[in-house]
Each structure stands twice: as C-alpha cells, then as structure tokens.
DRENVO-50470 format. One record per residue: residue in one letter; residue number from 1; x, y, z of N, C-alpha, C in turn. Coordinates in steps of 0.05 Angstrom, whole numbers, plus 5000, padded with zeros to 4 digits. Atoms other than C-alpha are relative to their C-alpha. Example, Ala and Ser with C-alpha at 12.3 -4.5 7.8 and 13.67 -1.06 7.14 Angstrom:
// DRENVO-50470
PT; A; 1; 5018; 4976; 5000; 5246; 4910; 5156; 5018; 5024; 5000
PT; S; 2; 4984; 4976; 4999; 5273; 4979; 5143; 4985; 5022; 5014
This chain:
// DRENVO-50470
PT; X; 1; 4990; 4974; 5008; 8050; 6848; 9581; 5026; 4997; 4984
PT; X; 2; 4973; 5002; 5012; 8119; 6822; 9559; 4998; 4995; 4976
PT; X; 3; 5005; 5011; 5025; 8094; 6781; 9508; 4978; 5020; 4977
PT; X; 4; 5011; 4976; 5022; 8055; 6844; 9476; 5021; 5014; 4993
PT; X; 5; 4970; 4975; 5007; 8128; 6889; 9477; 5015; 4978; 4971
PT; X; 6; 4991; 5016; 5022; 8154; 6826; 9435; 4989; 4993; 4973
PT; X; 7; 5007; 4994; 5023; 8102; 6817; 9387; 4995; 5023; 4987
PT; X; 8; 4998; 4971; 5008; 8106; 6893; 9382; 5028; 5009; 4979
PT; X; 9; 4968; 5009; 5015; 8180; 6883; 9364; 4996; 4993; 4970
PT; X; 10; 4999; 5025; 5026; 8170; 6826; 9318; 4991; 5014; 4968
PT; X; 11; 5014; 4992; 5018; 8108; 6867; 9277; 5016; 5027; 4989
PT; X; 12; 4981; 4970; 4997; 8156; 6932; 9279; 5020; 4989; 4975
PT; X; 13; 4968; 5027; 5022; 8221; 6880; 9242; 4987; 4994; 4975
PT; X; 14; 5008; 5009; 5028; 8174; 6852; 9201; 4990; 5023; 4982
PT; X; 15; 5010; 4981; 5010; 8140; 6914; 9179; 5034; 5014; 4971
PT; X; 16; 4981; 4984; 5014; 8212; 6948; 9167; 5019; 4982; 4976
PT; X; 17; 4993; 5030; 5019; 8235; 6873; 9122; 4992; 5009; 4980
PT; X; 18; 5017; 5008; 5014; 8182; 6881; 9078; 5003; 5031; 4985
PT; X; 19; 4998; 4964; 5015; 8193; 6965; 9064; 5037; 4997; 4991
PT; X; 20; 4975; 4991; 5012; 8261; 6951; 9050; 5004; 4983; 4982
PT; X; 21; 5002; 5009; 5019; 8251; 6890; 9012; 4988; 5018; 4966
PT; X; 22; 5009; 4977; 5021; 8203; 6936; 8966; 5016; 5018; 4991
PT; X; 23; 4987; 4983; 5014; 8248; 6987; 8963; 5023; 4982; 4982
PT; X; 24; 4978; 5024; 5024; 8306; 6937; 8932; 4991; 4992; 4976
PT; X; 25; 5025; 5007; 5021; 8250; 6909; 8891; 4998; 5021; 4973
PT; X; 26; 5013; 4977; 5017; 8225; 6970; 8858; 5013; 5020; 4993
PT; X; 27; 4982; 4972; 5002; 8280; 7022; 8866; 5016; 4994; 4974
PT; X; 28; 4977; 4997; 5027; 8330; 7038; 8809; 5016; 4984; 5011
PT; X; 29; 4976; 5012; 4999; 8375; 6990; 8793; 5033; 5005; 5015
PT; X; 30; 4973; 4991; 4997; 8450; 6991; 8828; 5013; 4999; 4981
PT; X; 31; 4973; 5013; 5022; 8503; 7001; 8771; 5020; 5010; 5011
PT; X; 32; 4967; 4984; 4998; 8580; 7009; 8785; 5002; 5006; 4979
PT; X; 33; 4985; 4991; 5026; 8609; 7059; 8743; 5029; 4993; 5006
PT; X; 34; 4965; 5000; 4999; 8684; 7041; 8731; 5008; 5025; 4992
PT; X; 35; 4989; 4969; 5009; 8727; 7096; 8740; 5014; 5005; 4977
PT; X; 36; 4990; 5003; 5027; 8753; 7125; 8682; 5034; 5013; 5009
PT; X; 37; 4985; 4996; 4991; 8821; 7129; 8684; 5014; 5034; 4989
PT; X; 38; 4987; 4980; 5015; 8852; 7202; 8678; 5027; 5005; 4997
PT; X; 39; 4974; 5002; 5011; 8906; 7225; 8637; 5015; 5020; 4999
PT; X; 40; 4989; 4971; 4994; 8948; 7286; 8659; 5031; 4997; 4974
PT; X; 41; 4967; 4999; 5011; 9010; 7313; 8616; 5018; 5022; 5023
PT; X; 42; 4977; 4984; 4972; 9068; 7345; 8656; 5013; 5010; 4974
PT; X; 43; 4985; 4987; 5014; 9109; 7398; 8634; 5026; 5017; 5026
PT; X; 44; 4981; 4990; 4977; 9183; 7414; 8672; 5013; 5023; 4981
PT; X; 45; 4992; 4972; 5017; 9207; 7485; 8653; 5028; 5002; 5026
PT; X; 46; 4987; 4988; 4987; 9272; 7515; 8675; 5001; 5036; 5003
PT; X; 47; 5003; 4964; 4999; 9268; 7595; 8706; 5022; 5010; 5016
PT; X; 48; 4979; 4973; 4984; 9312; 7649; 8728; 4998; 4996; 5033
PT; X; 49; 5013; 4995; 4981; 9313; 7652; 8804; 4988; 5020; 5008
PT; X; 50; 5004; 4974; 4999; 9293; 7718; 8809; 4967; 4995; 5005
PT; X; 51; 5042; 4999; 5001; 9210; 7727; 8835; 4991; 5010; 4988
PT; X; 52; 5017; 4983; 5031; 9192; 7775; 8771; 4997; 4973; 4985
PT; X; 53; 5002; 5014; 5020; 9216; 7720; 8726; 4982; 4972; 5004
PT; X; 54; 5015; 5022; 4988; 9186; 7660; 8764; 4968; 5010; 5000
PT; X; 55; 5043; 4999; 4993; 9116; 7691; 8785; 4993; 5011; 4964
PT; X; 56; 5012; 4996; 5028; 9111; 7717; 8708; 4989; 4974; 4987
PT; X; 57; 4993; 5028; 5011; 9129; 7637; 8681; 4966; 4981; 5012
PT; X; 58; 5019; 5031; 4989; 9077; 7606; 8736; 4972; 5014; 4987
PT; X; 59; 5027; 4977; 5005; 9014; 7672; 8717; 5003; 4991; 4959
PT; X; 60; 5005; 4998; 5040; 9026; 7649; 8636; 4996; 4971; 5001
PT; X; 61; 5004; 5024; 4998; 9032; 7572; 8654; 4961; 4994; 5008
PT; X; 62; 5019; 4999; 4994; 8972; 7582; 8696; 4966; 4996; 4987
PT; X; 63; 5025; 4984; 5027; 8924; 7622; 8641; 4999; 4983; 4985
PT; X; 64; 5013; 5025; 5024; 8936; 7561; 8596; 4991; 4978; 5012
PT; X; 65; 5002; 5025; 4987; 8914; 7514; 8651; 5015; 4976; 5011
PT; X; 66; 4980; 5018; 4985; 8973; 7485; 8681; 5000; 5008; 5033
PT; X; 67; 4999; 4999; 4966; 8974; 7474; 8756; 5028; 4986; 5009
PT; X; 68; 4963; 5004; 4988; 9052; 7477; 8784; 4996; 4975; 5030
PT; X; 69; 5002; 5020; 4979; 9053; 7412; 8828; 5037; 4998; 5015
PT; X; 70; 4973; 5006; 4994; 9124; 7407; 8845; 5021; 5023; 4994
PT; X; 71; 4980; 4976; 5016; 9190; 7460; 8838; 5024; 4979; 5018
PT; X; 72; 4973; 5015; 4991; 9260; 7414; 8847; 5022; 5029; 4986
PT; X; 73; 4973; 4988; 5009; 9329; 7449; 8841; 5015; 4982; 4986
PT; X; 74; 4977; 5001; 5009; 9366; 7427; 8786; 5019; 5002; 4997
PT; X; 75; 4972; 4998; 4987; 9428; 7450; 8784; 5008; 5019; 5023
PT; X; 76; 4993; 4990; 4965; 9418; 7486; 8856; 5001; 5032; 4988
PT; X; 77; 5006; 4972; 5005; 9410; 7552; 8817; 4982; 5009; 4975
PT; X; 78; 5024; 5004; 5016; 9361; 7539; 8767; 4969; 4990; 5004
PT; X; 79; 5016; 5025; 4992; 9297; 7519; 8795; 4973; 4990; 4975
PT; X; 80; 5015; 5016; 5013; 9257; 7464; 8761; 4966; 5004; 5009
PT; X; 81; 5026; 4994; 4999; 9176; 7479; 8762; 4991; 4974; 4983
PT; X; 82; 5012; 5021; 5016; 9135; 7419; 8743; 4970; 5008; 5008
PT; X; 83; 5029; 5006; 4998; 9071; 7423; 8719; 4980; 4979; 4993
PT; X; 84; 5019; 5021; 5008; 9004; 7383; 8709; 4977; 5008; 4983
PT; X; 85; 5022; 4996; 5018; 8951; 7391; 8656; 4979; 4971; 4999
C-alpha cells in the first residue's frame, strides 16, 4: 500500500516536470524591459502668504500640469512652492 502512495507521488512530480517543462518550452519568450529612465523638470516659485494668492498660484500651476511636491520658507515670510512636471 505504501509503495502505491509513492509511486502515486512520483507519477504526480513527474507529470507536473514535464507540464512545466512544456510550458517554458513553448510559452512566450521572457524579455526584461530596462526601465526607461524618467525626466521631471522642477519649478520653485515665490507667493504672497496670504491663501487667495497661494491657492490661485497652486489651481494655475496645476492646469498646466505641475504637481507641488514640496513648499520650504525662504525667507520665513515668503513661502517657496516647488514643483514637478
């Protein structure tokens, strides 16, 4: 009885060898694509502090496809908005 569970095994292994060999075989080729490297431009604006003048600057930046990644304080009353395209 044991020795039927094992050649049961065995024919099972070999079966699943032989379907995956085929698939390797026959299937579409593997290719790596190399990534391509992308190339953002940045753009640092200085704005008013005020939230009219700021949310107007980021809603016009925006519309041309700039996405605000960063806002530093320059001189602590000017803040710096950096964007990414």
């Amino acid at each position: 009885m044991m020795t039927i569970r094992i050649s049961v095994a065995w024919t099972i292994a070999a079966v699943s060898l032989v379907a995956l060999g085929l698939m390797l075989l026959l299937g579409q080729p593997f290719t790596a694509k190399a990534q391509e490297s992308k190339r953002f431009q940045y753009k640092i604006i200085e704005v008013l502090p005020d939230t009219g003048n700021m949310q107007t600057r980021l809603n016009e930046f925006g519309a041309n496809g700039w996405e605000l990644v960063a806002v530093s304080m320059g001189s602590m009353t000017e803040p710096r908005l950096i964007f990414k395209k």
